[in-house]
C-alpha positions in Angstrom: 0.0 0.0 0.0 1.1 3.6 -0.7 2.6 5.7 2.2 -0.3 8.1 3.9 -0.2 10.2 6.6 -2.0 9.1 10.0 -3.0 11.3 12.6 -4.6 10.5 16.1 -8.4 11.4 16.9 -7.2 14.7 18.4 -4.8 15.9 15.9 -2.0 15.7 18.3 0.4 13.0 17.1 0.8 12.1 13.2 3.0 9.3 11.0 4.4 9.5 8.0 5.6 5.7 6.9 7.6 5.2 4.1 5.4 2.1 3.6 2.3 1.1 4.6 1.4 -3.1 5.1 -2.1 -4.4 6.0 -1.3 -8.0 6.3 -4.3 -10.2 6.3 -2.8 -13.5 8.3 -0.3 -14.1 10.7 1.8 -15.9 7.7 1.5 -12.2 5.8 2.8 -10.4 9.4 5.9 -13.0 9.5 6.3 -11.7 6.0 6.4 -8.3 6.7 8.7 -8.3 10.0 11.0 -10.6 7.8 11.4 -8.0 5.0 13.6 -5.2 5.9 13.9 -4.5 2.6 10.4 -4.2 1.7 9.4 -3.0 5.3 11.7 -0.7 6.3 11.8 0.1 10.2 11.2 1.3 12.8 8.3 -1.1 12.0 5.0 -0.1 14.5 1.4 -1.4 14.4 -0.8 0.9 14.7 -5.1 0.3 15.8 -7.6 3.0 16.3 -5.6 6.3 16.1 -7.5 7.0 19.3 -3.7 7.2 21.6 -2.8 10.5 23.0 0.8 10.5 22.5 2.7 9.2 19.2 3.6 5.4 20.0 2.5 4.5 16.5 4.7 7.2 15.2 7.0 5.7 12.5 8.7 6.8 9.2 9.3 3.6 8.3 6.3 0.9 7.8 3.2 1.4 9.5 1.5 -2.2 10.2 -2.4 -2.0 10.2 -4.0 -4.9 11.6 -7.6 -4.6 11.0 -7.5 -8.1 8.9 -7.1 -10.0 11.9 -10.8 -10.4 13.2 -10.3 -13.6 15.1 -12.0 -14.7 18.0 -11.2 -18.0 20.1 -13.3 -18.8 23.0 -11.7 -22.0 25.5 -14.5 -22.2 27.7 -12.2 -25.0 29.7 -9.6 -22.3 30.7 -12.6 -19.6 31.0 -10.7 -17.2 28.0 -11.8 -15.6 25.1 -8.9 -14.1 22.2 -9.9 -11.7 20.3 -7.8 -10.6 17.4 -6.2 -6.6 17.1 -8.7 -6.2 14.0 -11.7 -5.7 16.5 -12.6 -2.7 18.5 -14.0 -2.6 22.3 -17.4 -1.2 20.8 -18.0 -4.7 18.9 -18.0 -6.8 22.2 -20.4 -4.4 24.4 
């Protein structure tokens, strides 16, 4: 994907990656922390946009991880998984 520029809800932190990757499976995410060539770093995943300061800052490859939608429920070790594609709104 072509580099964009991301900003936070508030305006107050922004990215510019070099490169952008939405992988869609874990086997696509291996790919992309593999490739240094493709992905250049600092590497940083970035969710909602909704974080006050600039952790998902990056000039390098900006990871977007709303492909991995996920869920796992073990009711014998009383867990649920859910994957980084899914927002806190979905589950209430």
């Amino acid at each position: 994907m072509p580099a964009s520029r991301f900003r936070n809800w508030n305006g107050s932190a922004y990215s510019t990656p070099h490169v952008v990757a939405v992988p869609r499976d874990l086997d696509e995410l291996i790919a992309v922390v593999k490739d240094r060539d493709a992905y250049p770093s600092p590497l940083r995943a970035a969710g909602s946009f909704h974080s006050l300061n600039a952790c998902f800052a990056t000039t390098g490859t900006q990871v977007l991880l709303h492909e991995f939608k996920e869920v796992r429920v073990d009711v014998a070790l009383n867990s649920i998984t859910v994957g980084a594609g899914h927002s806190d709104q979905e589950f209430c």
